[in-house]
N, C-alpha and C positions, 0 to 999 in steps of 0.2 A: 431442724428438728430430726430428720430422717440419720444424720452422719451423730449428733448429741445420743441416740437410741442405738445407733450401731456400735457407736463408744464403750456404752453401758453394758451392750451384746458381749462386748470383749472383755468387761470384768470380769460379767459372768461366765463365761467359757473358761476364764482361765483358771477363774478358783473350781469351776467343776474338775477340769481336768487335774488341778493341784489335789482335791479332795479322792477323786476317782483313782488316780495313781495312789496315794497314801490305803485306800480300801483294798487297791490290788493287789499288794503287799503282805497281804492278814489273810485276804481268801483267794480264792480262783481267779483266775479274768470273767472265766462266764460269771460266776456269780455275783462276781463284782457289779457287771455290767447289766445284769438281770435284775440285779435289786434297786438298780439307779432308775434304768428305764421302768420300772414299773413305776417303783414312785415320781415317776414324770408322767408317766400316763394317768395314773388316779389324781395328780394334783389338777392335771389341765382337763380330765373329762370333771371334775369337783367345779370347776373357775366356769364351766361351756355355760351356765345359767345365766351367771353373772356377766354377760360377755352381749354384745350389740346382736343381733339378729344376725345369720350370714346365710346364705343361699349360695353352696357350691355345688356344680356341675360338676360330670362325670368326667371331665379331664384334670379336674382338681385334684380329685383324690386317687386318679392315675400318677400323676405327675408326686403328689403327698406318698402315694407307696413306692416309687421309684425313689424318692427321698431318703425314704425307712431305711429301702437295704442299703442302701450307701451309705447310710450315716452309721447303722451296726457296722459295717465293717471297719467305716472309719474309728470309731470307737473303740472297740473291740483288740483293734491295731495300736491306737494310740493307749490306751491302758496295758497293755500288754506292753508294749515300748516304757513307757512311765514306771511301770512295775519294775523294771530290770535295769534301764539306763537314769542318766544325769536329767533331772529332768527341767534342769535348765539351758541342755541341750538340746533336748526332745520336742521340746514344745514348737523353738524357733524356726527347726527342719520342717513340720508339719506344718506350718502357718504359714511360711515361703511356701512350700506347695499349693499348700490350697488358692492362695490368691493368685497364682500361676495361671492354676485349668482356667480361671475364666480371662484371661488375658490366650492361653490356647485357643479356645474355645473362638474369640472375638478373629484371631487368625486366621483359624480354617471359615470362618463364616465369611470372609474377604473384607473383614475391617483392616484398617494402615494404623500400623504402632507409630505411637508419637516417640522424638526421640528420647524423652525424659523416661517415657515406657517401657522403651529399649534399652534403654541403659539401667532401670530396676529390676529388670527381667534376667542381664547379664549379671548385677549385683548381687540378687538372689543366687544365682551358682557358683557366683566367689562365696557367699555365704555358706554354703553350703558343707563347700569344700573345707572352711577354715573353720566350723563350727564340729565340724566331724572329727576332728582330728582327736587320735585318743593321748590323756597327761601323760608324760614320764612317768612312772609309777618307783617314786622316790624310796620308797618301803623296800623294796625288792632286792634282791640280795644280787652281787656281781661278779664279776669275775673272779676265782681265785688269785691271790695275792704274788703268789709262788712263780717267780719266774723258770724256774727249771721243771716246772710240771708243766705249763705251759709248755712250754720247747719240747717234750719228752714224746717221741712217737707213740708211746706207749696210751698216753690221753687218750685218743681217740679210738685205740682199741679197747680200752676201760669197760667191761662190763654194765659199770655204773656210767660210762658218757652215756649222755643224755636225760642225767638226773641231775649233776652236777651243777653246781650252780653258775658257772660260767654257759653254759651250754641251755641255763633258765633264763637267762637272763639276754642268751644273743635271739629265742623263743619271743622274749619280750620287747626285745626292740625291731620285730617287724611289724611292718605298717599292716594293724587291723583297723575296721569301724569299730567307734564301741561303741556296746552294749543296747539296742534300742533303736540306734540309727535304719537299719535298713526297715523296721516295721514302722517307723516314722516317717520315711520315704511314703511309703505304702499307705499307711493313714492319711497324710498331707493328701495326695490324690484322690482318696475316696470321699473325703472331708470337702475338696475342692467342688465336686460332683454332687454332693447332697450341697450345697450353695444354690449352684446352678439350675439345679430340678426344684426347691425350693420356690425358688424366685419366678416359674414360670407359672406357677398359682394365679388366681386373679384375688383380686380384694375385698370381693363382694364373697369370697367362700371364706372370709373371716380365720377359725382358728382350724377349721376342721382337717385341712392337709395335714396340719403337726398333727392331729388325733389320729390319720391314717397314717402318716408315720411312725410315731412313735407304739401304733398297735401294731405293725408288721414289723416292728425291731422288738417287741416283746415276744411275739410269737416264734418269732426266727430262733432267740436265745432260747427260749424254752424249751423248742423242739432239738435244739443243741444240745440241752443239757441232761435232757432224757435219754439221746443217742448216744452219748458218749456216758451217761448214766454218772452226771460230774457231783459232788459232794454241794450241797446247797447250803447244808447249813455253818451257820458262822456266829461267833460270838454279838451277842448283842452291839456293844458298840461298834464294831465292823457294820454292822448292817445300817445303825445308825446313819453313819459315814458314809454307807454307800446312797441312802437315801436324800439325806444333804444334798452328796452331789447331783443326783438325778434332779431333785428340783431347781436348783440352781442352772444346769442344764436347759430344763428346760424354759426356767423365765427365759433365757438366753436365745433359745431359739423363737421364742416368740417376738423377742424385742427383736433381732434380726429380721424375723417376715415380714413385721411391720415397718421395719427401715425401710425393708426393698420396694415397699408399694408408696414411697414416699422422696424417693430419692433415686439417684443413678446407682445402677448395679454395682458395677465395677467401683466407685465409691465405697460405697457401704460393706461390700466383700471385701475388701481393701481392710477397711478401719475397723471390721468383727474381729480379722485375722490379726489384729494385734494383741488380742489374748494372751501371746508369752508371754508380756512386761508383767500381769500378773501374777502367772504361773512362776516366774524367775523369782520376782520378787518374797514369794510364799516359799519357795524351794528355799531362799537363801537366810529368809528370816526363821523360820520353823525350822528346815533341815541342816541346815550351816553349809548349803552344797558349796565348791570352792571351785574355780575356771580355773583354766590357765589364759594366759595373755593372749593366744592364739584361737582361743573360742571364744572370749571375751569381745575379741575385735569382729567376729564373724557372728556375735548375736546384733550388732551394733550395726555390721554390714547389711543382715537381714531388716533390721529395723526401719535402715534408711532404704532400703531395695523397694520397703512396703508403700515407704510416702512417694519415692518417685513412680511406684505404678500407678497411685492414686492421682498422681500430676501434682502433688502438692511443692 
């Protein structure tokens, strides 16, 4: 039941994130991210009635606010990465990360990686590498045609070198990250971290660490957005969109805590973090996003990276 629950964790992650990049797009990050979390926060304190009794201790909701801020940043990262990159890129770089930290994590604790572990954990950073890679950018104009301009010393003291389109195009065939990658680095690990503080909740504090989570990620954003004094408002259906995914977010984290009190960690963080297959999937049906052969193999690499951490 606990890995069937963490399965589901990972649908819904992914459409939040699919939903959450498409809102970030239309507004801000913060806003984006401020209209999602809230409406996770009003649907899950609205649900605290309806919910079994829970008696959580003061390490609960230490551990539930330690949660919050990691998981704002992770968010925050990951929509902001989603807003600007492939996000059928984006997602798979985050998800390898995050099931990472808690294989770090079991490390420094002096747990022994099995070799199936070891070799998902080295998988993951071939993925990484192969999934980062930026397309040929086929559109892009090339070198001039003209062989005696080329040869012409005179080229490179040209005024215009370095507008030229030969000289745009030797610009474009050096090896960058695109677009997204490095804040997906960065999310992947803070995503990894709210897992981990998550999961050390007990089960008798029921839902109340997400309520102190997800109120110390509202709080956080708001006082964001007042300091930086960021533009809030947004067309209705944006907002719509942003709220969507907040709630779908947050079933997601719920079905997650409940995995973890029911099943092996490392499992169950294992089998949330494959979230991308839906996120890809919605990128590719709704956005028409298109791979190249070389990210293709290294979403595929991350995929299988995810089942040999889980031992599967």
């Amino acid at each position: 039941m606990a890995y069937v629950l963490a399965l589901l964790s990972a649908g819904c992650y992914g459409a939040a994130d699919f939903v959450g990049g498409l809102t970030a797009r239309r507004v801000s990050t913060i806003a984006a991210v401020l209209f999602a979390q809230s409406s996770g926060l009003v649907l899950l304190v609205a649900a605290m009635p309806l919910l079994p009794p829970a008696s959580p201790v003061r390490s609960d909701i230490v551990w539930g606010t330690i949660a919050g801020v990691m998981g704002s940043i992770g968010v925050a990262l990951l929509y902001g990465a989603l807003a600007i990159g492939t996000m059928a890129v984006v997602a798979p770089i985050t998800a390898v990360c995050a099931v990472a930290i808690p294989v770090v994590a079991g490390v420094l604790l002096g747990e022994r990686l099995a070799i199936m572990t070891g070799a998902g954990v080295l998988l993951a950073m071939i993925a990484i590498v192969l999934v980062s890679q930026q397309p040929a950018d086929r559109d892009a104009g090339s070198a001039p045609r003209d062989p005696a301009y080329r040869r012409d010393p005179a080229y490179r003291r040209d005024p215009a070198y370095g507008r030229h389109p030969a000289c745009a195009a030797a610009v474009r065939r050096r090896p960058r990250l695109p677009p997204g990658v490095p804040q997906a680095l960065l999310s992947g690990v803070a995503i990894g971290l709210f897992y981990l503080t998550l999961a050390r909740t007990a089960a008798a504090a029921g839902m109340w660490p997400l309520v102190a989570a997800r109120a110390i990620s509202v709080a956080m954003f708001a006082a964001l957005a007042m300091l930086r004094r960021s533009r809030l408002r947004a067309p209705a259906p944006a907002v719509a969109l942003a709220c969507g995914g907040g709630a779908l977010d947050m079933l997601a984290n719920a079905l997650y805590l409940v995995a973890t009190r029911y099943g092996a960690l490392s499992g169950v963080v294992t089998l949330s973090s494959l979230y991308p297959a839906s996120t890809v999937v919605l990128a590719r049906v709704v956005l028409g996003e298109r791979l190249s052969r070389v990210q293709l193999a290294g979403i595929a690499c991350a995929f299988v990276a995810v089942m040999l951490i889980v031992g599967w």
